[in-house]
C-alpha positions as CSV (number, residue, x, y, z in Angstrom):
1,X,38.4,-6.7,-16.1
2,X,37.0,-4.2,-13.5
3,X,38.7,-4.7,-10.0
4,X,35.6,-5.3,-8.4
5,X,34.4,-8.4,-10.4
6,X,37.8,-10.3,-10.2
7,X,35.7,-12.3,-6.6
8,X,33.2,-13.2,-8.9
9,X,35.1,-14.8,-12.0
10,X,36.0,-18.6,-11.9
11,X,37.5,-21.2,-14.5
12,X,33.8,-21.9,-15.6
13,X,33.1,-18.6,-16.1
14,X,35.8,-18.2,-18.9
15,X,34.1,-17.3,-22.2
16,X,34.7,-19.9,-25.3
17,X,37.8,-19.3,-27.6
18,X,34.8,-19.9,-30.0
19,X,33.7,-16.5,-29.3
20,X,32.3,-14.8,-32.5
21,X,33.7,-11.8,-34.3
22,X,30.4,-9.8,-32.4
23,X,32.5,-11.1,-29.1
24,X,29.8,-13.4,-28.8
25,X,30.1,-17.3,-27.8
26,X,28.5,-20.1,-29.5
27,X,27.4,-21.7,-26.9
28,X,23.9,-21.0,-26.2
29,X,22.5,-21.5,-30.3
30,X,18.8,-21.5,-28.1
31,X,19.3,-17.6,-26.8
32,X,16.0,-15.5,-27.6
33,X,16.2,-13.8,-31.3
34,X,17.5,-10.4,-29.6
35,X,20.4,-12.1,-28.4
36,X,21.3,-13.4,-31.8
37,X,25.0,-11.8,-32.9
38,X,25.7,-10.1,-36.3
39,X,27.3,-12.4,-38.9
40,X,30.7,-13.9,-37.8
41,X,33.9,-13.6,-40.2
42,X,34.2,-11.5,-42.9
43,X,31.2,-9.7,-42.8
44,X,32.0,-5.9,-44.0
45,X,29.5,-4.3,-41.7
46,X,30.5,-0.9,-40.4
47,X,32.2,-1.1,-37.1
48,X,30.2,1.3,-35.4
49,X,26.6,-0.7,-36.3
50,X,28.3,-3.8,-35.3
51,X,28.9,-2.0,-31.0
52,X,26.1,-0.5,-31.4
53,X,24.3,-4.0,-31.6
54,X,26.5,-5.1,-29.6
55,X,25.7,-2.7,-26.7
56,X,21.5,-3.4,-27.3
57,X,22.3,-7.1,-26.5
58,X,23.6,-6.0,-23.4
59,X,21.0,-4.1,-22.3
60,X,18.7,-6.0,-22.7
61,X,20.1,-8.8,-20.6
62,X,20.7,-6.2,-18.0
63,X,16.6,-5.5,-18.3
64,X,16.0,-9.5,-17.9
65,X,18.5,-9.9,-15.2
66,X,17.8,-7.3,-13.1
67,X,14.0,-8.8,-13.2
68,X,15.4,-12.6,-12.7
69,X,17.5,-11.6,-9.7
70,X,18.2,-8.4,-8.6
71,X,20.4,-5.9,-9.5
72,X,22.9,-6.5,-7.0
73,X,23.7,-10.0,-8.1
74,X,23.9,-9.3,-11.3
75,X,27.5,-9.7,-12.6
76,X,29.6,-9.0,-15.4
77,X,29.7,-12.8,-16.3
78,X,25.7,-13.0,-16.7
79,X,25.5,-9.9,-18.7
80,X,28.0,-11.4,-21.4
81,X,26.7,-14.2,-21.5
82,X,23.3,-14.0,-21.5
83,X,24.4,-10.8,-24.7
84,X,26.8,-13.1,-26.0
85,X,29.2,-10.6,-26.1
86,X,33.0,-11.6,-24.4
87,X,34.1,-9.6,-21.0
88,X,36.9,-8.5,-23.1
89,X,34.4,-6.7,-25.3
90,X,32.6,-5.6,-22.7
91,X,34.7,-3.3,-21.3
92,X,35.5,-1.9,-25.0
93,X,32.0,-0.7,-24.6
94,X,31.1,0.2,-20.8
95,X,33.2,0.6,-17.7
96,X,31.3,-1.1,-15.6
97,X,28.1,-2.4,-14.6
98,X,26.8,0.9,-13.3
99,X,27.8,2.6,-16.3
100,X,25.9,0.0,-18.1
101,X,22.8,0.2,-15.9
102,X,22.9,4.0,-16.5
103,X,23.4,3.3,-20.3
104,X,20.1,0.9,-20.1
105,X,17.9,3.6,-17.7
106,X,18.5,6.4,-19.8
107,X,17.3,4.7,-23.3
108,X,14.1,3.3,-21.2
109,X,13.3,6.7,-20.2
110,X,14.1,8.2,-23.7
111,X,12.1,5.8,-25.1
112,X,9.1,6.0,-22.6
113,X,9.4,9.8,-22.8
114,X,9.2,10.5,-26.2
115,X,6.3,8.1,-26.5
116,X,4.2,9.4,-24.1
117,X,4.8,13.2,-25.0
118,X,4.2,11.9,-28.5
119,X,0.9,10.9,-27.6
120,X,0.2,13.6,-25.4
121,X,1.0,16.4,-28.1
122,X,-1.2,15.3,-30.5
123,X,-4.7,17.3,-31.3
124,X,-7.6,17.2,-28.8
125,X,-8.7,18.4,-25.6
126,X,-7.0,18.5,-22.1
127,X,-8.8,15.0,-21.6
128,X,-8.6,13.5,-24.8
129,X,-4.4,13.9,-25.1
130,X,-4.0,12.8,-21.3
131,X,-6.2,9.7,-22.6
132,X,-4.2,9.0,-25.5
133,X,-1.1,9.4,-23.4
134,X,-2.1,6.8,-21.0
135,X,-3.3,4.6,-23.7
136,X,0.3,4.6,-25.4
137,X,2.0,4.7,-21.7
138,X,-0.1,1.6,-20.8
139,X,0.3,-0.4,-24.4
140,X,4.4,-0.2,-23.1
141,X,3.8,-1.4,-19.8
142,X,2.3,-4.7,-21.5
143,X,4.7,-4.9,-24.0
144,X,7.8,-4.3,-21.8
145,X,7.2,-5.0,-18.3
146,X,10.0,-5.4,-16.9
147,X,11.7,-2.2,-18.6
148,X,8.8,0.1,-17.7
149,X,9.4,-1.3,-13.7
150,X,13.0,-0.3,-14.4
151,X,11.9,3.1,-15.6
152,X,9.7,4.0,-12.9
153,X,11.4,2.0,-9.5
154,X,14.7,2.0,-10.5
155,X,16.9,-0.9,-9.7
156,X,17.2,-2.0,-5.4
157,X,20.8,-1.6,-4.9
158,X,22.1,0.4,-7.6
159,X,23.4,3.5,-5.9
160,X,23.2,6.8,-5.4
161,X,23.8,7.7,-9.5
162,X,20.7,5.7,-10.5
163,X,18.5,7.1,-7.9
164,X,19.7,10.7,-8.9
165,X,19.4,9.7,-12.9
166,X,15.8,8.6,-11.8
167,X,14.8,11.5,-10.2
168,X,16.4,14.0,-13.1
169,X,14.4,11.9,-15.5
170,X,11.3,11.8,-14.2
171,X,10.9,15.2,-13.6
172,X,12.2,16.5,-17.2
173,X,9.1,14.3,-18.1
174,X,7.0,16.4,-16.3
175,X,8.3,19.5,-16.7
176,X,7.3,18.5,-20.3
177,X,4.2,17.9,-19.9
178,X,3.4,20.7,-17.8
179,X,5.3,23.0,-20.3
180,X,2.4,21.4,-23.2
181,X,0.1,21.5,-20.5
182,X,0.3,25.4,-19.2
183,X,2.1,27.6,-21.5
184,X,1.3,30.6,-19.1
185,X,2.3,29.0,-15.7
186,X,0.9,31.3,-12.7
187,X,3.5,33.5,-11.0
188,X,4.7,33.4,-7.6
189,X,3.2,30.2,-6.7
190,X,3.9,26.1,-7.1
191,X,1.0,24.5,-8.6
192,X,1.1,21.0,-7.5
193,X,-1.5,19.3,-9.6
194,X,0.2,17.9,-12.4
195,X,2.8,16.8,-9.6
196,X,-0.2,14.5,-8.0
197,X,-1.5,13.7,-11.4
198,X,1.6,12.3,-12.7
199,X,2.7,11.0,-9.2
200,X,-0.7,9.2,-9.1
201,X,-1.1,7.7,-12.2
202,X,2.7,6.2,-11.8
203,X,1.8,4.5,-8.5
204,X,-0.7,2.6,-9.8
205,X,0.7,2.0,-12.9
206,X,3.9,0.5,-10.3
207,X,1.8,-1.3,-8.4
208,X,0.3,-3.4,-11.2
209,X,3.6,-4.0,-12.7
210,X,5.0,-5.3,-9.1
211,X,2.3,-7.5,-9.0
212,X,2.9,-8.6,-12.6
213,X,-1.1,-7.5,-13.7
214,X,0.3,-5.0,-16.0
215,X,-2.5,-6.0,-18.5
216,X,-5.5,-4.6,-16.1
217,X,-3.9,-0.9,-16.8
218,X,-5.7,-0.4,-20.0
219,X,-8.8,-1.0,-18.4
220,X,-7.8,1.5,-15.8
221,X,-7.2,4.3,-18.2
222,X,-10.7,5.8,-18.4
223,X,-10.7,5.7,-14.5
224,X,-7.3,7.6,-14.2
225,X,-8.6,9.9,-17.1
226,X,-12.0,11.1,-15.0
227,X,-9.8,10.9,-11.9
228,X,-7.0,13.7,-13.3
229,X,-10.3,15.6,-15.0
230,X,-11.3,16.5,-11.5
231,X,-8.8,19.2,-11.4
232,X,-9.5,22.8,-12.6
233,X,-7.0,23.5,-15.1
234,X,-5.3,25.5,-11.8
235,X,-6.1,25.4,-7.8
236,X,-8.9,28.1,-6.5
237,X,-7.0,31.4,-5.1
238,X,-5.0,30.5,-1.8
239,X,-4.1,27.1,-2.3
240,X,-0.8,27.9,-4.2
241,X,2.2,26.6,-2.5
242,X,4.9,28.9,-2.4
243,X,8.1,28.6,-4.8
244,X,10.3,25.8,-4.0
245,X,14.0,26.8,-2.8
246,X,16.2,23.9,-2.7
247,X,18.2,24.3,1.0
248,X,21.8,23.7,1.3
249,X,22.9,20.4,3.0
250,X,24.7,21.0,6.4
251,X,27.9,19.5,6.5
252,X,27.1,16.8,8.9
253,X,24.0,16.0,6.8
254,X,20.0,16.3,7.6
255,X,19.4,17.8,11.2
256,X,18.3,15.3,14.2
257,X,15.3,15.9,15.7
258,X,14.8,17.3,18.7
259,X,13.6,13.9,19.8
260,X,16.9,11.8,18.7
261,X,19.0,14.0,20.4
262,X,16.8,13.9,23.5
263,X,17.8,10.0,23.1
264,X,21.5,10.0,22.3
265,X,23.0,8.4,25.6
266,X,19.3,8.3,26.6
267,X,20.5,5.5,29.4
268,X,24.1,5.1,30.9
269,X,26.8,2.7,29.5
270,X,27.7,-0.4,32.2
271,X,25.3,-2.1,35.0
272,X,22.1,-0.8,35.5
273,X,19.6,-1.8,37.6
274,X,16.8,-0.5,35.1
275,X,14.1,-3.2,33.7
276,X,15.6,-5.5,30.6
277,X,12.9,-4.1,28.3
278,X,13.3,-0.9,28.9
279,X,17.4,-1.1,28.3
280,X,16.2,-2.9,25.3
281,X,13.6,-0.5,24.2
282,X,16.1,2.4,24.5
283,X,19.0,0.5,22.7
284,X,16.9,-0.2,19.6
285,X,15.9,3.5,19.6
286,X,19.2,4.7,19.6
287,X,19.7,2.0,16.9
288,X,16.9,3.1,14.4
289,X,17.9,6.9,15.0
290,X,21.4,6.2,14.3
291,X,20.6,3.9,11.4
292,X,18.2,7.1,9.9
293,X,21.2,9.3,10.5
294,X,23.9,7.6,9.2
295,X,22.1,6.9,5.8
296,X,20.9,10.7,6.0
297,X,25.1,11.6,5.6
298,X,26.4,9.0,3.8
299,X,23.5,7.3,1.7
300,X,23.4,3.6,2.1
301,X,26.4,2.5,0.6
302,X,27.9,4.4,4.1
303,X,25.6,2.5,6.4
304,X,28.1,0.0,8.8
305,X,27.2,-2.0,11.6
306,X,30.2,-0.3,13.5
307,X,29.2,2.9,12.8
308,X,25.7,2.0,13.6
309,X,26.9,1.0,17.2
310,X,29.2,3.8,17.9
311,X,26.3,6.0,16.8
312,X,23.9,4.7,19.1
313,X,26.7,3.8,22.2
314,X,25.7,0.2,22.0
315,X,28.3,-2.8,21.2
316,X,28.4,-4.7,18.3
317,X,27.3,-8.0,20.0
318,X,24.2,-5.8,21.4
319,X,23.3,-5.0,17.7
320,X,23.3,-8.7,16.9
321,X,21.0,-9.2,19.7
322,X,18.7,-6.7,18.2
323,X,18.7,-6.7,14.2
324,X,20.9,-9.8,12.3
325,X,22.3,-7.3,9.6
326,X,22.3,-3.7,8.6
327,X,19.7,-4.3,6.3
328,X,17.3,-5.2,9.3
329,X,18.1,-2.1,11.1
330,X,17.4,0.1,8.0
331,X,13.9,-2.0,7.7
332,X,13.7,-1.6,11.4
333,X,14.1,2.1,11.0
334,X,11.6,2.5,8.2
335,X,9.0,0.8,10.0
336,X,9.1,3.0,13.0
337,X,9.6,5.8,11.1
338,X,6.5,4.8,9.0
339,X,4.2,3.3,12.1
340,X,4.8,6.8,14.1
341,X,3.7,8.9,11.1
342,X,0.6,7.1,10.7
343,X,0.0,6.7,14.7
344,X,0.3,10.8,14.8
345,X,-2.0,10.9,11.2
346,X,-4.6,8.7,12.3
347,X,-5.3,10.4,15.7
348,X,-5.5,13.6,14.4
349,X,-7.7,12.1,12.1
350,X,-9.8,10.3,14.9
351,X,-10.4,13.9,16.4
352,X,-12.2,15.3,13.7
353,X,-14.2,11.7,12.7
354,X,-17.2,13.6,13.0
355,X,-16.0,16.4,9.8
356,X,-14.6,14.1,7.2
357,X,-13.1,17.0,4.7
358,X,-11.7,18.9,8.1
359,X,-9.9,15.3,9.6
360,X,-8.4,14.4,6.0
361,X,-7.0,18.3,6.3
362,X,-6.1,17.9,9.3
363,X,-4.4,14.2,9.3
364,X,-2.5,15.7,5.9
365,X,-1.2,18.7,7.8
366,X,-0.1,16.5,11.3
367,X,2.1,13.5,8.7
368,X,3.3,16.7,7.2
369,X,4.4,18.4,10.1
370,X,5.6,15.0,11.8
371,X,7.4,14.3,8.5
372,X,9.8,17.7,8.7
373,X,10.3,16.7,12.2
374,X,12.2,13.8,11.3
375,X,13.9,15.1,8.0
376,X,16.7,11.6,8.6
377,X,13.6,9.0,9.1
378,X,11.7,11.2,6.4
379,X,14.5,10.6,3.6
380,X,15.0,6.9,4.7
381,X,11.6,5.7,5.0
382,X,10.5,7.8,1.7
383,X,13.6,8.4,-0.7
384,X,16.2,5.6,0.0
385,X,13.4,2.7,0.2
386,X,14.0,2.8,-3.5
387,X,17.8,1.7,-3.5
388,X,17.3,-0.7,-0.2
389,X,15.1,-3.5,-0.7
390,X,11.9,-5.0,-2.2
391,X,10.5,-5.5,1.7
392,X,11.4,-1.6,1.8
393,X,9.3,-0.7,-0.9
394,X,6.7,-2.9,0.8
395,X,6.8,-1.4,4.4
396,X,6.2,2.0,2.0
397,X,3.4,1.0,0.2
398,X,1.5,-0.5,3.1
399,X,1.7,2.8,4.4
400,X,0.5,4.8,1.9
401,X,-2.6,1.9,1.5
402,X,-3.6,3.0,5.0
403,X,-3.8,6.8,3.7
404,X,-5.8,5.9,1.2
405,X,-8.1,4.1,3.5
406,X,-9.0,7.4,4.9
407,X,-10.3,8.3,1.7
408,X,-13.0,6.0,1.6
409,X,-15.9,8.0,3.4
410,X,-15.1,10.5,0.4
411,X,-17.2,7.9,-2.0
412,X,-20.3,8.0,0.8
413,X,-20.2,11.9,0.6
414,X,-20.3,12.2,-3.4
415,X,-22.8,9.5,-3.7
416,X,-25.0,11.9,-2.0
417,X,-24.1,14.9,-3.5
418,X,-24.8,12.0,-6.8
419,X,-21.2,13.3,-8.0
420,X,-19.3,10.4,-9.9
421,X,-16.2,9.6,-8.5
422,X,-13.5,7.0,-10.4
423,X,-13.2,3.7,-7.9
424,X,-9.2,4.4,-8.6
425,X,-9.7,7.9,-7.4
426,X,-8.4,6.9,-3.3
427,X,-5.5,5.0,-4.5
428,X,-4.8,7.2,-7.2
429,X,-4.8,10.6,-4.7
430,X,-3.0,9.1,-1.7
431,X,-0.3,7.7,-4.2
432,X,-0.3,11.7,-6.1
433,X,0.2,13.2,-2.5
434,X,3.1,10.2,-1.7
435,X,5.0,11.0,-4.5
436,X,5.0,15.1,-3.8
437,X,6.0,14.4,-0.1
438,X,9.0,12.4,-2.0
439,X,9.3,15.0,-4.4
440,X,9.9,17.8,-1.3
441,X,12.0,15.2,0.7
442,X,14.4,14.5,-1.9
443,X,14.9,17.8,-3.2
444,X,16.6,18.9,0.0
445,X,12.8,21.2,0.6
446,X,11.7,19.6,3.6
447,X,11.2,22.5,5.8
448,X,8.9,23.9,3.3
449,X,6.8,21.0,3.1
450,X,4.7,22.1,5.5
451,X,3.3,25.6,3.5
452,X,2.4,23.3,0.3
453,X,-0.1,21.3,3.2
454,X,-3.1,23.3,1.9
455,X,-3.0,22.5,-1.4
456,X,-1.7,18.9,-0.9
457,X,-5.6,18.6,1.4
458,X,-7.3,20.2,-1.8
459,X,-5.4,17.7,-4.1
460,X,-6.9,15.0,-2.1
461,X,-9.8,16.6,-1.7
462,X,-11.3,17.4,-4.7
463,X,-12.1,14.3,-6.9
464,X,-14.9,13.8,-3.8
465,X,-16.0,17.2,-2.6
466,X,-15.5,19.1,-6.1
467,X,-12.8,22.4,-5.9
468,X,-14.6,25.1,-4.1
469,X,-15.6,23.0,-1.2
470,X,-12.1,20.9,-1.2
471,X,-10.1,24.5,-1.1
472,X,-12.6,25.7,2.1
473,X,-11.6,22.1,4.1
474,X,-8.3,22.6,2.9
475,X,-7.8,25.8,4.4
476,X,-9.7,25.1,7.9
477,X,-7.5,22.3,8.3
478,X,-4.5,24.5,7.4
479,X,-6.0,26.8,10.5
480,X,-6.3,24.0,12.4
């Protein structure tokens, strides 16, 4: 037994002596049919088939589990048996549950990968393969819910490795496609688009399986089709962002902002005769700051309520007065994070209401620029929301709703210009653009978010206005 599930094994936890050949316990004779264990006895079967079955039973209840409950209180126990497969066995086969988890991911992506570039390789147009790819993507999702969540959120709680094995795997997927797409990539430039296509097409595709309506996605497919159609096969001279250069990590992590330091020790330790709310006001900032920093270094598994409060020169019993547990400071964090960016978006926005292509520019180019600002409260509120919490990937997602808001006027524009524009296409764009600004973040490219702003403001642009005029707004609001 692995040392760290010893807490969670009792006397009723003990699997059967009963326990099939397959390590499996007779127990449960009402498991599903993929549960069901080889022969018992004397069966001859090769022992390699009879891990290798084995092993599926396992992953699969790791799939069903993680969608009961969480992957965090998943435990060894369940796993066997839900597989019917003994502990024992189990470690004959992984070494622990991560490795199991990892096991699991990487066939769901295998299997969701070769599907979709299956589909997407076969004859046709640009727009007829994207089609059948979404058709084939789409017919999973229904099929396999919960796996295709797993393949595209990950699992809350399962470490730095999964997030990592996530992001590896999703972009071999579109390096893929963009290497079917493009055989003759420009030079000297990023081209973005199938980075917002893909990106876009897999936040709505998330947020229907969240919400459990993965059966409206096949109707959504001709809308995402028309949506991704909008886009010349490469963005108008000018709006090429410039060749990403993944930056070295400084040793103590992601830089503070200039602001964060301005409030480390912001107010003096003992008596003060200062106003309650405002001690208050500056001990929760010093909290959220060190919270964003902390994770920044050390990820979340590092994040401690001691640290936390030697961080931000506050005492532990002050913390409790502020945030119950560590996980309400990381939410805490994210949501100031999150609320600043839009606050600094939306007025920029507000100050160019009157130009709708310039203020979308604009807004774009102000979250940008506020975003490498605050590389520690970028990377929490954007990258690690995946491995906190489902109220983190909330707070995230509200966020990127009110983007897409400002996307709306975009439909009153191309109505008049009478140029058809998918109803997905706001939702679609804001969550493209979301998933580049992740893309940048998590790549350790921050600081060169800001020269791929242009093109990002075309992106967004485009499916309303048409290319030429979305690159001209694009670049006034870079200017601007």
């Amino acid at each position: 037994m692995a040392p760290g599930d010893v807490t969670h094994r009792t006397l009723d936890d003990e699997v059967p002596a009963s326990a099939d050949a397959n390590g499996g316990s007779h127990a449960d004779d009402a498991s599903p049919e993929r549960y069901r264990p080889l022969p018992t006895g004397t069966h001859g079967l090769d022992p390699e088939l009879v891990k290798s079955d084995q092993r599926e039973r396992l992953r699969a209840a790791m799939i069903e589990l993680i969608a009961q409950k969480g992957y965090p209180s998943v435990r060894i126990i369940d796993l066997t048996k839900l597989a019917h497969v003994s502990q024992p066995t189990f470690y004959t086969l992984f070494a622990d549950k991560e490795n199991l988890f990892l096991s699991t991911y990487d066939q769901i992506a295998q299997r969701t990968g070769h599907t979709i570039l299956r589909a997407y390789n076969c004859a046709g147009s640009q727009d007829e393969r994207l089609r059948v790819a979404m058709r084939a993507f789409t017919d999973l999702a229904d099929a396999e819910p919960d796996a295709m969540s797993l393949f595209m959120l990950g699992a809350f709680g399962a470490g730095p490795c999964a997030l990592e094995r996530r992001r590896r795997t999703l972009d071999a997927l579109e390096a893929s496609i963009l290497a079917s797409r493009d055989r003759t990539p420009a030079m000297g430039a990023t081209d973005l688009t199938v980075k917002v296509i893909l990106g876009g097409i897999r936040e709505v595709a998330a947020a229907r399986l969240r919400e459990g309506r993965q059966s409206q996605l096949a109707e959504l497919v001709d809308d995402l089709a028309d949506w991704a159609s909008s886009y010349p096969r490469r963005p108008p001279s000018g709006m090429g962002a410039p060749p990403m250069t993944r930056e070295d990590p400084s040793p103590g992590g992601l830089p503070a902002s200039e602001r964060a330091r301005r409030a480390e020790g912001r107010l003096p330790s003992g008596r003060s005769d200062l106003p309650r709310q405002f001690i208050v006001k500056s001990q929760r900032e010093r909290i959220v700051d060190a919270t964003a920093a902390i994770v920044a270094e050390k990820g979340l598994a590092g994040l401690t309520i001691p640290e936390i409060a030697r961080r931000a020169n506050v005492s532990n019993q002050t913390f409790y007065s502020i945030y119950a547990s560590k996980r309400e400071a990381f939410l805490g964090a994210q949501k100031v994070g999150m609320h600043q960016a839009l606050q600094i978006t939306a007025e920029v926005y507000e100050a160019h209401a009157g130009d709708w292509p310039l203020a979308v520019a604009a807004g774009l180019r102000a979250l940008i620029d506020y975003l490498a600002s605050e590389p520690a409260h970028a990377h929490l509120s954007l990258v690690d929301t995946f491995a906190a919490s489902p109220e983190a990937i909330e707070t995230r997602n509200s966020t990127m709703h009110a983007f897409a808001a400002y996307m709306q006027p975009g439909y009153e524009i191309a109505a008049r210009e009478q140029r058809p524009v998918p109803a997905i296409a706001a939702e679609a764009v804001a969550g493209g653009v979301w998933q580049v600004l992740h893309h940048y973040i998590e790549n350790d490219c921050i600081a060169q978010l800001p020269q791929a702003a242009p093109q990002l403001a075309y992106m967004a642009l485009t499916p309303f206005l048409g290319p030429d005029s979305a690159a001209a707004a694009a670049a006034a609001g870079a200017r601007g």
